[in-house]
N, C-alpha and C positions, 0 to 999 in steps of 0.2 A: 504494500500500500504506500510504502515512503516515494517508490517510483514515480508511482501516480501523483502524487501531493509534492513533487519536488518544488516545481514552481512557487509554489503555497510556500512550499517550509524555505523556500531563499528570500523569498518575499519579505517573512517571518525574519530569519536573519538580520535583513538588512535594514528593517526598521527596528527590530531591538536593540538595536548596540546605540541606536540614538536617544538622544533626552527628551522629553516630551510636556508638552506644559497644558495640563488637563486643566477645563475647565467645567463650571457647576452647571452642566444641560443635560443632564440625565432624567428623563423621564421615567421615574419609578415609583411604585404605592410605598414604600420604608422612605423615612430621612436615612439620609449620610451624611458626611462630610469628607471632603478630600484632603487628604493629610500627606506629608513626606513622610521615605522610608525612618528619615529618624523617627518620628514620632511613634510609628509602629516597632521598632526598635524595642522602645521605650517601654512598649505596654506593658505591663505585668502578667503573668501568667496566670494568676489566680485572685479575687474568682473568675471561673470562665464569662461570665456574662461582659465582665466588663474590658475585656481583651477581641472581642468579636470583630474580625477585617475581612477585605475581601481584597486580592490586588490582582489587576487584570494588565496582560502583555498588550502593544499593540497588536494590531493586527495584519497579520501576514494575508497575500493575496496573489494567485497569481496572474499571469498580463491578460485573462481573458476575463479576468472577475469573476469566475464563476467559483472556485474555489478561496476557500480561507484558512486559518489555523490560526489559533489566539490561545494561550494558556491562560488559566484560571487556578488561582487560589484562592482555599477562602481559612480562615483558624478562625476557634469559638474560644480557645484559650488553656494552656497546660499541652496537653498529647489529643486534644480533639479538633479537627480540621479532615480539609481534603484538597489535592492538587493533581490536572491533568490537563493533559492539550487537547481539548475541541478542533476534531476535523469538520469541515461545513465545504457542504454543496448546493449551489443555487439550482434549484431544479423548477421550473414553469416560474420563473420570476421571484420565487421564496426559499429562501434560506433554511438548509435541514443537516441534521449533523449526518455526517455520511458513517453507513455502518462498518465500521472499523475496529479493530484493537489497539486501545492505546493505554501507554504505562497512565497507574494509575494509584497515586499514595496516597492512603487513609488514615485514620487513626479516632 
């Protein structure tokens, strides 16, 4: 499957290694806030409630758009989270995670 997703995953590459300056347009039912890696650093481990992140990669694409890849992590705080790479295929104009295996750490 890495084959198939090469484009995706260089795409991915080459906008990760840059810096990125996110701003607050997220359309979502939860508040957030966007914070630096320091501050998440910083959190504490315990209790879990109050350690709860989520940090998302740009996003990898390749030259036809139809494919993506973006890693996703998220921690609740101590050994509880989860982290993996979303593969995505636009198929009829919508976005679907393509059925794949991908590493995937839990806890």
């Amino acid at each position: 499957m890495a084959n198939k997703f090469k484009d995706a995953i260089a795409g991915f590459n080459r906008f990760h290694s840059k810096k990125w300056l996110l701003q607050r347009q997220f359309q979502i039912e939860k508040p957030y806030k966007i914070v630096s890696s320091g501050v998440i650093a910083a959190l504490p481990d315990y209790p879990p409630s109050s350690a709860a992140y989520v940090e998302m990669s740009p996003v990898g694409f390749n030259h036809e758009k139809t494919q993506a890849i973006i890693y996703i992590g998220s921690s609740c705080g101590g050994l509880c989270g989860s982290w993996r790479f979303h593969l995505l295929e636009k198929l009829h104009g919508n976005w679907k995670e393509a059925p794949v295996t991908t590493c995937i750490l839990a806890s």
